[in-house]
C-alpha positions in Angstrom: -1.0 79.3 -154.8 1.0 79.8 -152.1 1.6 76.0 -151.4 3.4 76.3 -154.9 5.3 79.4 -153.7 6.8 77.3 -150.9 7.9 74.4 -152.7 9.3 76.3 -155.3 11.1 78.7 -152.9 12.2 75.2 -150.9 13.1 73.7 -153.9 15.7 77.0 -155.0 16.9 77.7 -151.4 18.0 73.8 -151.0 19.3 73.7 -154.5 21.5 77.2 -154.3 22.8 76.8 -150.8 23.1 73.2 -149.8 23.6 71.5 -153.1 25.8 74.2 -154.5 29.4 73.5 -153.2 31.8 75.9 -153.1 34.2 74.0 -156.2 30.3 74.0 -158.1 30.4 77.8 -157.9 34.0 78.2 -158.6 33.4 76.7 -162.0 29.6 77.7 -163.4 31.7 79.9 -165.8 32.3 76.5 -167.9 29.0 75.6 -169.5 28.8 71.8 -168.4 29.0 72.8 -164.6 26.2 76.1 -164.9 24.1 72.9 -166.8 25.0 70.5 -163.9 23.7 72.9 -161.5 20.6 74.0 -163.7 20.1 70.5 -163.9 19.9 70.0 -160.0 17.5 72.9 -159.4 15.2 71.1 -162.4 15.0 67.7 -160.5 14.9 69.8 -157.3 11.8 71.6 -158.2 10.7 68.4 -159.9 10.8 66.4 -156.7 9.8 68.7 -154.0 6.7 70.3 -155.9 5.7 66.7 -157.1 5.1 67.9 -160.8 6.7 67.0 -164.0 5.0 70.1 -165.7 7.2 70.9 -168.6 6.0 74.6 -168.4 7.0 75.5 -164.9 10.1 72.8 -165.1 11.0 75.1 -168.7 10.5 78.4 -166.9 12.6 77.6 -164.1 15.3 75.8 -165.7 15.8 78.8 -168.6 15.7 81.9 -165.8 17.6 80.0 -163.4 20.5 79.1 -166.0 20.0 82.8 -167.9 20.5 84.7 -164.4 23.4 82.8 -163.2 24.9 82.9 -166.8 24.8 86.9 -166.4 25.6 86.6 -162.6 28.9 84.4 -163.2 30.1 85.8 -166.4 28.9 89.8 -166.6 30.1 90.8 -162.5 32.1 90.5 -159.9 31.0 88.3 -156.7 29.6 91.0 -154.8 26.8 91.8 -152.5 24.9 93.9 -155.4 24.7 91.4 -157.6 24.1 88.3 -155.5 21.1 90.1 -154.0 19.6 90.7 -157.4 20.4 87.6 -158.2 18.5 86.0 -155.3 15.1 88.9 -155.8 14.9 88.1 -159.6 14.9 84.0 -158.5 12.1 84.8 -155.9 10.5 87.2 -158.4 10.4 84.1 -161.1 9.0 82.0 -158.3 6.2 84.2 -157.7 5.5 84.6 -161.2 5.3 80.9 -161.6 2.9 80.3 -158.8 0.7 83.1 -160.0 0.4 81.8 -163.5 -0.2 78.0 -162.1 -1.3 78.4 -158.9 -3.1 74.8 -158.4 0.5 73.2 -159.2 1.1 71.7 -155.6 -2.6 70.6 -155.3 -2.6 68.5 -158.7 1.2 67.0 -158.2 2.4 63.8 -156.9 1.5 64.9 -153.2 -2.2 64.7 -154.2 -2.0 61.4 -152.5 -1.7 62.7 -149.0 -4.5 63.5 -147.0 -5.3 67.1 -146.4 -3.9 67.2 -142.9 -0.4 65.1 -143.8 -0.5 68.1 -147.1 -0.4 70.5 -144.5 2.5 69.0 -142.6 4.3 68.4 -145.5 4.1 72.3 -146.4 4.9 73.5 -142.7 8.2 71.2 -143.0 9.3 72.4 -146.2 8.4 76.1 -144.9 10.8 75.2 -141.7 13.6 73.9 -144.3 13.2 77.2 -146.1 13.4 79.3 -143.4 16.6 77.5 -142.0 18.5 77.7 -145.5 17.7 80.9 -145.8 19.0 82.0 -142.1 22.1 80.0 -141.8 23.6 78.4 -145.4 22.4 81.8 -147.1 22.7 83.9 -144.5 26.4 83.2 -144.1 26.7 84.4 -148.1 24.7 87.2 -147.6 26.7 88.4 -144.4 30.1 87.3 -146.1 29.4 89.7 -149.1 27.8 92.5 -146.7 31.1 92.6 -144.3 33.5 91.8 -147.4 31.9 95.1 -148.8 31.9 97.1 -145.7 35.7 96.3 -145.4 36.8 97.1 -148.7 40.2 97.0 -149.2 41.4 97.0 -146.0 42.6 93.5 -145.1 43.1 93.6 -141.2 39.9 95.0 -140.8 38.2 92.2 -142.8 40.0 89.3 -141.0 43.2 89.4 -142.1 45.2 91.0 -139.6 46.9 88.9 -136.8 44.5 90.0 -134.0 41.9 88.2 -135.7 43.8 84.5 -136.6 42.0 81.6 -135.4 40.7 78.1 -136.9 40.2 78.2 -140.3 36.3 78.8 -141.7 36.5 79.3 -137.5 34.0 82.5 -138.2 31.7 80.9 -140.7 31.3 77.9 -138.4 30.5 80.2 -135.7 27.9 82.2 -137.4 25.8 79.6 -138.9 25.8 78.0 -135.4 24.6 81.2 -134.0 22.0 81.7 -137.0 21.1 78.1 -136.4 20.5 78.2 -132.5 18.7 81.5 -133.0 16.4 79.8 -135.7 15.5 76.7 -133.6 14.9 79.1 -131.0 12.8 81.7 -131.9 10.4 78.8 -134.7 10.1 76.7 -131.5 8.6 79.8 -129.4 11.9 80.0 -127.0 12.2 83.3 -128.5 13.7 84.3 -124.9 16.5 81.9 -125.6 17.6 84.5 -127.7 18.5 87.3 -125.0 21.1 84.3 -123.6 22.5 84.0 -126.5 23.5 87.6 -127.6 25.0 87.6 -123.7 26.7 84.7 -124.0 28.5 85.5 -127.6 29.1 89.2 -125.9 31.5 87.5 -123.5 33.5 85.7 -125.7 33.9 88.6 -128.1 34.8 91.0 -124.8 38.4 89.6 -124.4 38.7 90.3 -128.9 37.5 93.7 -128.4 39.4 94.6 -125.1 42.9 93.5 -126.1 42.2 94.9 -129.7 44.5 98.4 -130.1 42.4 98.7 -133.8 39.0 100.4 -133.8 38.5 98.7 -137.2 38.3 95.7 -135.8 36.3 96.2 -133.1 33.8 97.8 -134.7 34.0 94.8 -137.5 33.2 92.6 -135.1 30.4 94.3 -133.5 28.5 94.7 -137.0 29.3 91.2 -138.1 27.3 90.1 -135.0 24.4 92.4 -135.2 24.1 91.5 -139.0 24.6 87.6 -138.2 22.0 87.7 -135.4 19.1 90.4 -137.3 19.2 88.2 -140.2 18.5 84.9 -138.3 15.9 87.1 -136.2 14.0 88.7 -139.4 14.1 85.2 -141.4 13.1 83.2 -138.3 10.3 85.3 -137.0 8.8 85.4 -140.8 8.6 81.7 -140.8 7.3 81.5 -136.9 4.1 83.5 -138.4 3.6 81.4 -140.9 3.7 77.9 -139.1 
């Protein structure tokens, strides 16, 4: 069972975060792209669980497209409902593996020997685990600071004090997520602590010149949120491999 957990979680992690672009999103409220994207996560799930079962394909392919219907047309893209979102796909998922737990075992990747079927599920436990830390994490911590903020634009990046290169911020934190990641699943947890010093200094000069507690303290929570999230995700997956 659980080697059909982890493909299917794969399978929805890759398909939300990486193959989901940003003009994908901006446009699941018309029907043929929520179906282009439904149809993504189908061949997704298809391909990395190695089963054409119409059941678990159907079951997927109907929640997946029901939830983002609701998501997209009934609310606003906010924290609240994104997280739903995400813990009613995981909650499918689990559902799924429960009710067909042998699903991985009598797939496609019945082929591979027992040792290379055990690689094959650390790797796409890895790819999870990084998805979920950096390409979903930056959503997650997007939503989280947007919300935090509210209305008050300087504080959420707007303001002068906080110009730079555009998508500057987003680049930054899925670098950090990513190094912390690669860091902590490769047992260089320790790495870490260099890290968190080394972003500490570059943010000093931001927080020292900056007249606006807002600010500073924005930028202090965006970090700590950034770098737990990458910690919890990356130390969940270090246990498992």
């Amino acid at each position: 069972m659980a080697e059909t957990f982890i493909a299917l979680a794969c399978a929805h992690l890759i398909a939300d975060f990486l193959f989901q672009p940003g003009w994908l999103i901006r446009r699941k409220s018309r029907p043929q792209f929520l179906l282009l994207h439904i149809l993504i996560v189908t061949i997704l799930t298809a391909a990395i669980l190695g089963s054409l079962n119409p059941y678990i394909l159907g079951a997927i392919a109907v929640t997946h497209a029901a939830a983002d219907y609701v998501k997209t047309m009934k609310f606003k893209d906010t924290l609240a409902p994104f997280v739903i979102d995400q813990l009613f796909h995981f909650a499918v998922i689990a559902a799924v593996a429960v009710a067909f737990p042998a699903a991985f075992d009598a797939g496609a990747w019945r082929i591979l020997s027992e040792d290379r079927a055990a690689a094959y599920i650390d790797a796409l436990t890895v790819i999870a685990g990084f998805v979920a830390a950096v390409p979903s994490g930056a959503y997650l911590i997007e939503k989280f600071m947007t919300r935090l903020a509210g209305d008050r634009r300087d504080a959420a990046g707007g303001g002068a004090d906080l110009e730079g290169l555009p998508n500057g911020g987003f680049v930054i934190g899925c670098l950090e997520r990513g190094i912390i990641y690669i860091l902590v699943v490769s047992g260089q947890a320790i790495g870490v602590g260099f890290l968190i010093a080394a972003k500490s200094l570059l943010r000093f000069g931001d927080i020292a010149n900056s007249q606006h507690r807002e600010i500073v303290e924005y930028i202090i929570i965006g970090t700590f949120a950034s770098f737990g999230w990458s910690l919890l995700v990356a130390t969940l997956i270090a246990q498992r491999v």
